[in-house]
N, C-alpha and C positions, 0 to 999 in steps of 0.2 A: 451590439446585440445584447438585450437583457438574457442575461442566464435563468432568470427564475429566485436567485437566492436567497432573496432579502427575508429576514427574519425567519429562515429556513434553519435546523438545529442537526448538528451531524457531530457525530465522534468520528475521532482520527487518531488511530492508535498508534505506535512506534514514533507519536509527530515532532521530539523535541529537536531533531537534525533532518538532513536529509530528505528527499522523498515524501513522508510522510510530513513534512514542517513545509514543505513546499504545496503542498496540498491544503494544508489550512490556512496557511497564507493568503491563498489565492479565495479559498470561501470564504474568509472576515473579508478582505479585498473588495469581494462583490454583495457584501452585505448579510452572510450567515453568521450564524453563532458556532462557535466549535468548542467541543468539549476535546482537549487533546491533552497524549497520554508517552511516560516514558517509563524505565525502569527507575531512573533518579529524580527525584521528589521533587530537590533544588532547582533540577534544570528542567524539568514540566513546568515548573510556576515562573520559570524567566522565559522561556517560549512563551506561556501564555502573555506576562505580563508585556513581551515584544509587542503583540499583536490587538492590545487593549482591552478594553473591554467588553468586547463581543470572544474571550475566547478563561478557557480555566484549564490550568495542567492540575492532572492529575498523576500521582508514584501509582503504576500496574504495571504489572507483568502480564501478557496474554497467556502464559501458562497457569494463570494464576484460573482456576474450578470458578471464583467469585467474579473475576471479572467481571464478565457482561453483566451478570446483574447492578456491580455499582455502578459500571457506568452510565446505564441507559437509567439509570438512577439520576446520577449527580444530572443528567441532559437535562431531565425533568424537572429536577428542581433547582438550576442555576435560571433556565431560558426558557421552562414551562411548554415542552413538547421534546419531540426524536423524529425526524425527516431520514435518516440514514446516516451509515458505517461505511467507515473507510479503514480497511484490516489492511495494517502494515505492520512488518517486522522486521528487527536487522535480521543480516545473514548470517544465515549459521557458519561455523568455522571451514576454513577452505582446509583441501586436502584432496588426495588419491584414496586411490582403494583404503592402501596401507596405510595410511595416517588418520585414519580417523576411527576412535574406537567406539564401544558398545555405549556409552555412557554419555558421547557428545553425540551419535545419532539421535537414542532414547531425549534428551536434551531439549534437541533440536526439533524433534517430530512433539511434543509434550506445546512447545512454544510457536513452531512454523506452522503447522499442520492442525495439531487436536486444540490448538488453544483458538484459530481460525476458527476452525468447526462449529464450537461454541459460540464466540462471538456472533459468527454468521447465522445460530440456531436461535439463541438469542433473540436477536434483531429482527427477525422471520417472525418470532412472538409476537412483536410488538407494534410492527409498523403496518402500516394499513396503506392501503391503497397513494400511488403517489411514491411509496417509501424506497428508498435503493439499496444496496446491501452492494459494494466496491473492497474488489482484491488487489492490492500492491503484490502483481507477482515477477516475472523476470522475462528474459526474452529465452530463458531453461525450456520451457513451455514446450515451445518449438524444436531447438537446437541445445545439446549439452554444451556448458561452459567447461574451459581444460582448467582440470585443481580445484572444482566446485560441487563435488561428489554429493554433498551430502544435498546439498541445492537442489542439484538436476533430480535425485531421486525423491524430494516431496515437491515442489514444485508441480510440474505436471498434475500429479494425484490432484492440488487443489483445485486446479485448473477442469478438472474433472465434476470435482465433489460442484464447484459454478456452475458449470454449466446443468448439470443436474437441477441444481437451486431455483436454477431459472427457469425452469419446465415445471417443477414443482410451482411456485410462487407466482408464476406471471400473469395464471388465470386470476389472483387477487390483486394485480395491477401494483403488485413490487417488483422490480429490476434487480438484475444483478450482472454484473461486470465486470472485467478483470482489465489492468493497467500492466503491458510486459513492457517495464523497462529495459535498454541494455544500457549500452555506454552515456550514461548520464554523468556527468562532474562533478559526482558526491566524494565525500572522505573515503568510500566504501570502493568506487573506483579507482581510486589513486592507492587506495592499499592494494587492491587488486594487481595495481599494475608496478607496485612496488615490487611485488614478488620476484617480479623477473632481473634477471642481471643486467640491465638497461633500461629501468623503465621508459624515459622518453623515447626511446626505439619502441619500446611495446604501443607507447601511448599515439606515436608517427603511425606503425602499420595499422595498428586498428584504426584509426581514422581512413588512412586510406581505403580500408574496406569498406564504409561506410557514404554512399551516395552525397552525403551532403558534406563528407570530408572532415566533419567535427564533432567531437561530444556533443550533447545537447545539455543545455542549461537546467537547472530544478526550477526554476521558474517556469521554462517550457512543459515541464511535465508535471508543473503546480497546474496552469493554464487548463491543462487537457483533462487530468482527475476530476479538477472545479466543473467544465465543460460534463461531463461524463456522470457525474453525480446530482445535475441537476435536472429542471425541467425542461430543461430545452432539450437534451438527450429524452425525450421523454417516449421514444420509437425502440430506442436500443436498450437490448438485454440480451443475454448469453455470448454478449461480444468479448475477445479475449484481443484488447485492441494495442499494437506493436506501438514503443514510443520510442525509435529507435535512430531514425533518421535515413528508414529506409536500408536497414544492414540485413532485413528477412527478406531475401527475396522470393519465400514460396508466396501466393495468394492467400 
C-alpha cells in the first residue's frame, strides 16, 4: 500500500534514538523528508546523516519557548514545506511518590507536557488542511506504570489536551493522534527493567502478560507512527491508538 509520503515534510522531535528515530526511519523509508531533533547536536546530525538525505538533525530541547518556531523554520527552508509533527520525548525520571522532587517534576512538566503544548500550538498555526499533529505518548494513558510517577501524572493530561486538539482542528481537516507505546525494546525499556532485582524474570513476566508473548520491535512501532501520520490514516483523528501487542485489554 502507498502511504501517501512521498515528498511529504514532518518534524520528529526526541528522534536521535528510540521511538522517535524509529518513526523517521520509517517516513524517509517511504519517501518523506524529516526534520529530526535531540538534545545533543553531534548525535541529531548522525541520526540524520544515517538516514540520508531526505533527513537534518537538529540540537533542541522541546522545553526550549523557541522551539517550534525553529523548527517549522528549518522544515521550510531545508524541504520547502511542513505536512506535520511528531512530539516525542524521553522519559522523565522514574520514581515513587517519595523519589522524586519539586525540581524533576517542574523539569519534566516544562519538557513532557508545556513544551508538547507548544510544539502542538505551533504546528496548529501552520499547517493547513491535510496537516497531522502525532503524540508519542505511553500505554500510562490508560493504566499507571509501578516507579513511573512522574509519567503517569502528565501523560494522561496530554492525552487529554489531543484529544481536545482534535475537536478544535478537524473542522480545518488537520489530524491529530496519539501513539501509546508500552513494552517496546528500546534502551528506555531495558533500563526500565533493570530496575528490578532480576531483570530477565521482569522482562519473562511481562511478556507473558502480553498476548503475543514479546516486546514489540521499534521498527514495529516505526511502521505504525509512518502509517498514522500519513494520508492513508486520513479518516482517523482523536485516536489514542495502543502499540502494545495487545497487553490493554480494556476496548
Amino acid at each position: 500500500m502507498d502511504l501517501g509520503l512521498k515528498d511529504r515534510v514532518y518534524v520528529a522531535t526526541g528522534a536521535t534514538r528510540g521511538l522517535g528515530n524509529a518513526a523517521a526511519r520509517e517516513l524517509v523509508a517511504d519517501g518523506a523528508k524529516v526534520v529530526l531533533t535531540g538534545r545533543d547536536g553531534q548525535r541529531a546530525a548522525q541520526a540524520a546523516a544515517e538516514l540520508g538525505a531526505d533527513a537534518v538533525g537538529l540540537a533542541v530541547d522541546n522545553a526550549d519557548p523557541e522551539a517550534p518556531t525553529r523548527l517549522i523554520a528549518a522544515a521550510r527552508e531545508h524541504f520547502g514545506g511542513f505536512d506535520g509533527i511528531l512530539i516525542s520525548v524521553g522519559g522523565p525520571p522514574t520514581g515513587y511518590l517519595a523519589d522524586n522532587t519539586d525540581d524533576q517534576w517542574r523539569a519534566a512538566f516544562d519538557s513532557v507536557f508545556l513544551g508538547a503544548v507548544r510544539l502542538a500550538r505551533a504546528a496548529a498555526a501552520e499547517l493547513t488542511e491535510g496537516g497531522v499533529i502525532g503524540f508519542v505518548l505511553s500505554g500510562s494513558v490508560y493504566e499507571p506504570i509501578p516507579g513511573l510517577t512522574i509519567s503517569n501524572g502528565l501523560r494522561p493530561g496530554l492525552a487529554g489536551f489531543a484529544k481536545s486538539l482534535a475537536d478544535e482542528l478537524g473542522p480545518r481537516g488537520i489530524r491529530v493522534v496519539g501513539l501509546l507505546p508500552a513494552r517496546i525494546d528500546t534502551d528506555r525499556v531495558r533500563e526500565l527493567d533493570a530496575l528490578s532485582a532480576d531483570p530477565e524474570a521482569t522482562r519473562s513476566a511481562n511478556e507473558f502478560r502480553i498476548p503475543l508473548r514479546r516486546y514489540g520491535t521499534p521498527e514495529e512501532f516505526g511502521r505504525t507512527a509512518a502509517f498514522m501520520l500519513s494520508p492513508a490514516a486520513s479518516y482517523l483523528t482523536g485516536v489514542m491508538l495502543p502499540v502494545d501487542g495487545g497487553a490493554r485489554h480494556g476496548f
